[in-house]
KEVEXGU-345384 format. One record per residue: x negated, y negated, z negated of N, C-alpha, C in turn; residue in three letters. Coordinates in steps of 0.1 Angstrom, whole numbers, plus 5000, padded with zeros to 4 digits. Layout:
N
XYZXYZXYZAla/...
END
This chain:
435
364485018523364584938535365084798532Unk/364384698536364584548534365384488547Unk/365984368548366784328561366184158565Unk/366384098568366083958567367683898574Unk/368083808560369283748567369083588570Unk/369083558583368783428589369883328592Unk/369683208589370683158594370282998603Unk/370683058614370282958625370282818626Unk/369982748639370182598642369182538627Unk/368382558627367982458615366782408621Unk/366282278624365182218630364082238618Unk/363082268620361982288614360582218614Unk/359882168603358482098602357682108596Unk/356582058598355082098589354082148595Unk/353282208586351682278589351782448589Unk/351082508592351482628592350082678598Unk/349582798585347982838593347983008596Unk/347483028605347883208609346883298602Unk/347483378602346283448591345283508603Unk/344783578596343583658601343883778609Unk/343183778621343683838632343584008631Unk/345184068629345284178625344284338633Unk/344484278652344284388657342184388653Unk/341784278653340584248647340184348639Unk/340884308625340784388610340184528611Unk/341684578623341384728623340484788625Unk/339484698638338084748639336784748630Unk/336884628628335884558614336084658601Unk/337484728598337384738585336784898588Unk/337384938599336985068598335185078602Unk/334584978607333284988609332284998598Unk/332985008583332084958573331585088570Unk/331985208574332085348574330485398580Unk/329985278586328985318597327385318588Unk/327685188575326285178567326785248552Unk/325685278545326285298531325785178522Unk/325785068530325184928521326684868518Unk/327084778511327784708508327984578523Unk/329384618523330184488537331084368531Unk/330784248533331684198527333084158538Unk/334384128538335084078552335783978544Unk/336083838552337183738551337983738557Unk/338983678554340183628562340583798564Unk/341183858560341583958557343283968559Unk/343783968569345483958571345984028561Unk/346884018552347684068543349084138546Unk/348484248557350184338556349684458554Unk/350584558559351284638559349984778566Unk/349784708575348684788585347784828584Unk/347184678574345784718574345984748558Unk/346684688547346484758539346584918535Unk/347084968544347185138548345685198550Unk/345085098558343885168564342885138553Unk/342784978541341985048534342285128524Unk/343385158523344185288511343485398517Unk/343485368534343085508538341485558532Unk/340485418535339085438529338985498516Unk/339785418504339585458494339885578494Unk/340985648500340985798493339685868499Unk/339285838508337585888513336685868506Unk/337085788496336085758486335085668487Unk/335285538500334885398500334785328488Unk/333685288482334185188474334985058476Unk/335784978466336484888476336584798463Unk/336184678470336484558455337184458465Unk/338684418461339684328467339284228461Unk/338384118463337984008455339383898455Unk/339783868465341283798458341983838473Unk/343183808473344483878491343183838499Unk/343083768509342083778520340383848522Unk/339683878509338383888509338184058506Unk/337884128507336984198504335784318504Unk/335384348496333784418497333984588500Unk/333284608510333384778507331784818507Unk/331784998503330185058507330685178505Unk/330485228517330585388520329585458517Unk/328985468505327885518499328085668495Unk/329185688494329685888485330485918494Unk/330985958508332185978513332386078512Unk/333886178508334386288508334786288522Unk/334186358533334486398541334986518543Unk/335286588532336186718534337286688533Unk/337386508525338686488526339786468542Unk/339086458546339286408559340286518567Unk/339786658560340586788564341986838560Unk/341886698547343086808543344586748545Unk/345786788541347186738550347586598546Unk/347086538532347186418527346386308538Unk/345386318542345186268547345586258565Unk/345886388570346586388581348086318582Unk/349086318571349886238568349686118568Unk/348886108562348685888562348385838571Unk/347185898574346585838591347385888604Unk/348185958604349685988616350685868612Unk/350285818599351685668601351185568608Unk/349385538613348885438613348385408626Unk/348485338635347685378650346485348646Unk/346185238639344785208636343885288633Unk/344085408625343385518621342485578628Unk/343085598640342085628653340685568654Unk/340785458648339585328651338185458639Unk/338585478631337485578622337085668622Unk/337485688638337185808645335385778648Unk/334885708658333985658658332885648647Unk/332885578640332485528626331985668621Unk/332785768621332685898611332085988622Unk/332285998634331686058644329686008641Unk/329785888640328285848645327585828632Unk/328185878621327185898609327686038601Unk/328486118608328886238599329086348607Unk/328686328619328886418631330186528632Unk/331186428623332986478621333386368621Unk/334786438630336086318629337286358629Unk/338086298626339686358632340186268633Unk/341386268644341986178652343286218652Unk/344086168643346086178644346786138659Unk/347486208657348286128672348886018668Unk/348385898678348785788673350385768665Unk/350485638658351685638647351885468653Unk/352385428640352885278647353685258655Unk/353685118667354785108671355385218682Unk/357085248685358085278694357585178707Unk/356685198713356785088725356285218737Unk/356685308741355985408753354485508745Unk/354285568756352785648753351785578753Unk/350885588744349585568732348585638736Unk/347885688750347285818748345785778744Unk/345285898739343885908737342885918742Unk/342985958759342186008768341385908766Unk/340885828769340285768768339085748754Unk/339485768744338485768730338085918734Unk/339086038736338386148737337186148748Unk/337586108759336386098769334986078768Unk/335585948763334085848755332885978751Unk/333885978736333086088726332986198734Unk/333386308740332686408748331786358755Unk/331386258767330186208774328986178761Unk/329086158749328486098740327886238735Unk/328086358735328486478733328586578725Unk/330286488717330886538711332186648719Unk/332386748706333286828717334386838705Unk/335786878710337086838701338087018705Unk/338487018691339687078697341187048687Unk/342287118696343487008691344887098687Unk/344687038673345887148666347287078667Unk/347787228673349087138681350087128669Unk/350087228658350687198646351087068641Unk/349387068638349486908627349086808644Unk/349286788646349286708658347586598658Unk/346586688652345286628651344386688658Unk/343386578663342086638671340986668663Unk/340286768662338786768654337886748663Unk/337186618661336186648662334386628661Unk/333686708667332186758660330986738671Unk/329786718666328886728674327586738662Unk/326886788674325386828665324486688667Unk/324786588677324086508682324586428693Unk/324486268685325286228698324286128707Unk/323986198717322886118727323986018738Unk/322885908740323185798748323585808761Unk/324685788771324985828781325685688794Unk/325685728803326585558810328285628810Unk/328885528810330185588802331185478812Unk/331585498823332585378830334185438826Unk/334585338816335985368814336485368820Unk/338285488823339185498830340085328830Unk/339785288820340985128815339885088802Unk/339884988804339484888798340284868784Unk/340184948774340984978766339984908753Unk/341184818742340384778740339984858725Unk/340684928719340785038708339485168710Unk/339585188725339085268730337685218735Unk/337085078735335985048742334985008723Unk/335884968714335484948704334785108692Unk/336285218694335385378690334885378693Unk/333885388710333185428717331785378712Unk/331985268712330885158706330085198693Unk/331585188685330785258676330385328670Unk/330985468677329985628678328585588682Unk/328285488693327085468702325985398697Unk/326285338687325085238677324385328672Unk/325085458668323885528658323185648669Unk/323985658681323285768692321885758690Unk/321585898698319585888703319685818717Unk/319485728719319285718730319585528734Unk/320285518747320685398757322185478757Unk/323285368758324585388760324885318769Unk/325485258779326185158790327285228787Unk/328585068782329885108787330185028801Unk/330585068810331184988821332384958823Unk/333484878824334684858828335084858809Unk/334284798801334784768788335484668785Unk/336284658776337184578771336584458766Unk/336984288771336184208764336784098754Unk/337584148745338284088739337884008730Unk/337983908725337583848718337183958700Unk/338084018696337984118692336584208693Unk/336884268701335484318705334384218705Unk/334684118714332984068708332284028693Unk/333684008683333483998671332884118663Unk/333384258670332684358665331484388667Unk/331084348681329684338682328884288677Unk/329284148674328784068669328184068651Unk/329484108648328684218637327984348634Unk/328184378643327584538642325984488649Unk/325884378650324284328657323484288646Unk/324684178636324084148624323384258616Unk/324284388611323884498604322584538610Unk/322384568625320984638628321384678638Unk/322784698647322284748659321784648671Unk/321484698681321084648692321884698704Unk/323384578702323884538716323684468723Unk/323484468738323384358749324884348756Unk/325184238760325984248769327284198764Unk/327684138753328684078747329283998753Unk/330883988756331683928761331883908774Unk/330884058780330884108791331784238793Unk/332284268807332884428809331584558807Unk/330284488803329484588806328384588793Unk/328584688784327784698771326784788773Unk/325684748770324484798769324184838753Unk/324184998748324384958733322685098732Unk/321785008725320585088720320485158712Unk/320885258703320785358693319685338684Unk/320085288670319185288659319385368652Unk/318785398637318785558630319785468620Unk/319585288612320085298603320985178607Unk/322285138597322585008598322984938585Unk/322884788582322884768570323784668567Unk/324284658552325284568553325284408559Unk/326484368555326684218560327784178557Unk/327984058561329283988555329783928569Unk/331683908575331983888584333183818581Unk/333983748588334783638587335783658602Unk/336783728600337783768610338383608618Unk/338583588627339283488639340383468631Unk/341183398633342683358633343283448641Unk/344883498641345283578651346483508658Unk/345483538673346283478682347783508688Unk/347983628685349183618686350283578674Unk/349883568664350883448654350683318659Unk/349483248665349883128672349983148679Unk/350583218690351483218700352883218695Unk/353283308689354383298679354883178678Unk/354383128665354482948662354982858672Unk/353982908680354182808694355882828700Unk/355882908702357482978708358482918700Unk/358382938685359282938672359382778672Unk/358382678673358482518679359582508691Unk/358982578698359982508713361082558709Unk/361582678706363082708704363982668696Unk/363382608686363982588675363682448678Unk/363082328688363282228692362982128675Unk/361182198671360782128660359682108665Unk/358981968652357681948653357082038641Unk/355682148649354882188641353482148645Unk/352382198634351082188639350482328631Unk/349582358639349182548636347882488634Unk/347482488621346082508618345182598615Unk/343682518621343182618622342682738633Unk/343782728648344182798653343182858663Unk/341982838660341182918668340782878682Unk/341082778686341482688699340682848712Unk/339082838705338382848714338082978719Unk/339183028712339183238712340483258719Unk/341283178722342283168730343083208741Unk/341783198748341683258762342783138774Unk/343783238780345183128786346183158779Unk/346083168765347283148761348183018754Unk/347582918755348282768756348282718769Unk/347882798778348382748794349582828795Unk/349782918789351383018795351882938789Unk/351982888778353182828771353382678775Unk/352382628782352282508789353282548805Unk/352882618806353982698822355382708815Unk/355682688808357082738804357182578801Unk/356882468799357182348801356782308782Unk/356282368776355682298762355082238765Unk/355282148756353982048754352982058739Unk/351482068741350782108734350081988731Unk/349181958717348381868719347481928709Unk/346181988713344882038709344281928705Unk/344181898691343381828678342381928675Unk/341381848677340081968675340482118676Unk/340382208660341082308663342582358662Unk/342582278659344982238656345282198668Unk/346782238668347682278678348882208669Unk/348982068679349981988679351482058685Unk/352482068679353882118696354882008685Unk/355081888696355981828696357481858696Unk/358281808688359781838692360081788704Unk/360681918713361681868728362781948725Unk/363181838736364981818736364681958747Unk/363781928756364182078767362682078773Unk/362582168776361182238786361882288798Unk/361282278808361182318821360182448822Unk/360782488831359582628836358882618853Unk/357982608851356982558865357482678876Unk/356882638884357182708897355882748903Unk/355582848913354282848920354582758929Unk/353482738935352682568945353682548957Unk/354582688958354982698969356582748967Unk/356682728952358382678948358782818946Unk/358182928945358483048939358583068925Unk/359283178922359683208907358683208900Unk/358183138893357383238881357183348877Unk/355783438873355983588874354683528859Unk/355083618847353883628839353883798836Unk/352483828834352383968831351283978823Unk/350984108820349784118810348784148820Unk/347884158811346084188820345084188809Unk/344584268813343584278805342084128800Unk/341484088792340983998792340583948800Unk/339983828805340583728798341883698802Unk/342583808808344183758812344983768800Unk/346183758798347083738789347483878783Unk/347483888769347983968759348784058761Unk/349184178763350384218765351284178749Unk/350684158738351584138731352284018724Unk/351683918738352683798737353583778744Unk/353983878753354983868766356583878756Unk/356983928745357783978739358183828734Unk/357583728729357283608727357783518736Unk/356783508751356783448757358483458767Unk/358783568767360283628771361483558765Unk/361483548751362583498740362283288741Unk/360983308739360883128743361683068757Unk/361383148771362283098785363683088780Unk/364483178771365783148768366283048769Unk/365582938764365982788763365582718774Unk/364982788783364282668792365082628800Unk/364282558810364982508826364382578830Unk/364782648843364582738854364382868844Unk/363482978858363783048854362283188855Unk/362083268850360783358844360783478851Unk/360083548857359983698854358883748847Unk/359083808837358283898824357783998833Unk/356984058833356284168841355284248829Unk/355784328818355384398809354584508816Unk/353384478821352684648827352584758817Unk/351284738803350784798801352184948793Unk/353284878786354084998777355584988781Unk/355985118783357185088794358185108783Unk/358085068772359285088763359384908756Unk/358084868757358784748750359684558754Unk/360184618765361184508769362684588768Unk/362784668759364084728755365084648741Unk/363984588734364684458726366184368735Unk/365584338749366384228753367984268755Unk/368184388748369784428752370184338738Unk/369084258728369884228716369984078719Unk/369484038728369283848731370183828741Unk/370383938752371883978754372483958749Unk/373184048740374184078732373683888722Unk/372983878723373583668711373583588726Unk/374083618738374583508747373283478755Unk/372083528756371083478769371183558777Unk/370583488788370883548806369283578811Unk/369283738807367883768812368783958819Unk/367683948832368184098835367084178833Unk/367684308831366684428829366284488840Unk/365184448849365184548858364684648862Unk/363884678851363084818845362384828834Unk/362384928832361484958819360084828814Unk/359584768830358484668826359084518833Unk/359884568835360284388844361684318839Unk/361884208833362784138829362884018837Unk/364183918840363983818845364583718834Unk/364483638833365183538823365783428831Unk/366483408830367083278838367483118820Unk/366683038825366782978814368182888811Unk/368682898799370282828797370382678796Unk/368682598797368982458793369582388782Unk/369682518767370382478763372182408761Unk/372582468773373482418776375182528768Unk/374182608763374982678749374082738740Unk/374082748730373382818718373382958718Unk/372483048717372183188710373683198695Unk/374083328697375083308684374283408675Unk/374283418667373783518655374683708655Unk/373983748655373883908652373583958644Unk/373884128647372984228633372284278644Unk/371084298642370084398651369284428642Unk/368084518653366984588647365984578653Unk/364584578643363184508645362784658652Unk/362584698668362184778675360584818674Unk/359984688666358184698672357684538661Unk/356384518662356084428655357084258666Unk/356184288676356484198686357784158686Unk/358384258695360184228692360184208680Unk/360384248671360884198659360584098655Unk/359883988660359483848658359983738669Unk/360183818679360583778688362383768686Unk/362583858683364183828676364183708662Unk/363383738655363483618644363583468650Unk/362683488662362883318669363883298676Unk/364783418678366183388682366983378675Unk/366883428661367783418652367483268650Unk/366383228643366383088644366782968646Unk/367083028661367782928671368982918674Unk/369483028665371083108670371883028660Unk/373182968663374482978658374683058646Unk/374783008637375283078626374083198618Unk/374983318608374283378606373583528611Unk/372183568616371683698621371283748611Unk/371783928608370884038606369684098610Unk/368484088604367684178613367184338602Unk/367484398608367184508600365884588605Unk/365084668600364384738598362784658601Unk/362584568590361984468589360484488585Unk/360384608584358884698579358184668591Unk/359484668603357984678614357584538616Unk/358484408610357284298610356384348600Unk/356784328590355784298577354484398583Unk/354384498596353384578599352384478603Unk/353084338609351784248615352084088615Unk/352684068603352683948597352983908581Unk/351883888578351883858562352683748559Unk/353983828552354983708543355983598552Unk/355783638563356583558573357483488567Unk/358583498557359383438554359083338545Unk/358383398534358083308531357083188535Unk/356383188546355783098551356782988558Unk/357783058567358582988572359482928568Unk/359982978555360782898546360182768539Unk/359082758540358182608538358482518548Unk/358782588564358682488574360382478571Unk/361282488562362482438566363582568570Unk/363082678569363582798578364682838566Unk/365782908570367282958565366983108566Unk/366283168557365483318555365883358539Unk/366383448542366583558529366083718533Unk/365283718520364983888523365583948512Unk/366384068523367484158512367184288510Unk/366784328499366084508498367884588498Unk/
END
């Protein structure tokens, strides 16, 4: 177990570029499962998460060439799929939520899959209904060992069907998808997830040979081919480390610029942080955030509180709200957070509490922040990294805080940010990592 010991108040400057967009990865990498040609991927995020999931390929017996940290080649040309049965592998893929994503992939060229109960973060229920659904309309059928806490499942054939999701899920609209490329038949998903993410999977999985309609729409139209072939793909930037960035500027009352940042995959997430009173300035695809002395927090047209919440695309992230929460600290006026989708993760804020901010809890999904103006400083603490999100979301308090903070159980960033410290210790940051 590693800690990160921070020590606050330090103004921060420079360039800073995000890596490659993690929840992305997960689909992309697990899709290479689908050809036995050789895949190449870039921009490849360097943690914790996805290097799991291709440990997980290789022991299936992927080939795998890591051409240097960001790049590399796979071809699922020999796969041990009996591996897939046995407890080594039910162990690894139960640490990983992403695992689930290879459900699909193995379903629609091996007519077997198994599905762990989701792993990863402490933030509420993760359910599956929804991937299982998919795959039974598709018509696969599953059964579920309550033991090892895994679903098997099998089909003789998986034909094309219209499929209107319960939620717009976007893990769940992505399996789905890609069980459905290799179906007999026509597939329609309705009420699909249109994430930028997703459209990049489509987008490749069009390259290889299938025939999707309907990209960057709620409504996929996916035609079933017999084969698919390799290609080479190039992952987004990930937007929630420039969101990050963006927060870690205003708080810490530095000039940065985030290159690189993907401006136009974005969605409204440089308008939320423009509502909280930043100031942004979009250079082509760089993200200017000027040092301020203070930000203000906007009001509705009609002088009411501000309310931000998640939504599904193109509305805002749920996993920048964790972010966007810890940045109002400093503001003028005042926020209400409205966390819908997971009712465990605004449980951090008892620790931004506890370093002297004035936010209330007033349920499992609703927090209010009332902003301090700065008119005293965050003081430094020991706490613990609850989730990827929070846990970065406390680093930008520690940042900003008085003296020196603990953060302990630091694995769950390194789950979805490559090297953070040491990147931030370029921009000027007071970071030690202690094993």
């Amino acid at each position: 177990m590693s800690i990160f010991e921070v020590i606050g108040g330090k103004k921060l400057s420079g360039e800073i570029t995000p890596q490659g967009a993690k929840n992305e990865a997960l689909q992309i990498i697990s899709a290479v499962l689908l050809t036995d040609e050789e895949v190449t991927i870039h921009n490849i995020p360097d943690i914790i998460d996805v290097n799991l999931l291709i440990e997980l390929l290789k022991e299936i017996n992927v080939k795998t060439n890591r051409i240097d940290r960001h790049t590399c080649s796979f071809q699922a040309n020999d796969i041990d799929v009996d591996y897939l049965q046995s407890d080594a592998f039910h162990k690894k893929s139960g640490r990983l939520r992403g695992s689930v994503m290879l459900a699909g992939p193995l379903l629609a060229r091996f007519k077997k899959a198994y599905l762990p109960k989701p792993g990863g973060d402490k933030i509420g229920r993760r359910k599956l209904d929804t991937h299982i659904i998919g795959f039974q309309k598709l018509g696969a059928s599953y059964t579920y060992n309550d033991n090892a806490s895994f679903f098997t499942l099998e089909a003789k054939e998986l034909k094309g069907c219209f499929i209107l999701l319960d939620e717009p899920s976007v893990t769940g609209t992505a399996n789905i998808l890609m069980a459905a490329v290799l179906a007999n038949g026509t597939t329609t998903i309705y009420n699909a997830a249109c994430e930028p993410y997703v459209q990049q999977l489509c987008k490749m999985l069009n390259r290889m040979g299938a025939n999707i309609e309907g990209v960057g729409s709620n409504m996929l139209i996916i035609h079933g081919v017999k084969k698919l072939h390799g290609t080479s793909h190039t992952m987004l930037p990930d937007m929630i480390e420039v969101g990050s960035f963006i927060g870690l500027a205003a708080m810490t009352q530095s000039e940065i610029t985030i290159k690189n940042a993907g401006v136009k995959d974005l969605g409204v997430i440089p308008e939320r942080f423009q509502q909280l009173g930043i100031k942004l300035n979009i250079i082509g695809d760089d993200i200017h955030i000027p040092a301020q002395e203070l930000y203000e927090i906007q009001t509705f047209l009609e002088g009411g509180i501000l309310t931000m919440y998640d939504h599904p695309w193109p509305g805002l992230t749920p996993d920048l709200l964790s972010i966007l929460l810890v940045t109002a600290v400093q503001a003028k006026g005042s926020v209400l957070i409205h966390q819908k989708m997971f009712e465990s993760r605004l449980f951090f804020v008892d620790k931004l509490i506890e370093m002297g901010a004035q936010v209330i809890l007033c349920d499992p999904h609703r927090a209010v922040v009332v902003g301090m103006e700065r008119e005293k400083k965050l003081r430094g603490i020991t706490m613990s990294s609850p989730d990827i999100r929070a846990g970065v979301a406390l680093l930008i308090a520690a940042l900003s805080a008085e003296g020196k903070s603990v953060i302990q159980n630091i694995e769950q960033i390194d789950r979805g940010y490559q090297f953070i410290d040491e990147r931030l210790i370029k921009l000027g940051a007071a970071i030690k990592r202690i094993s």
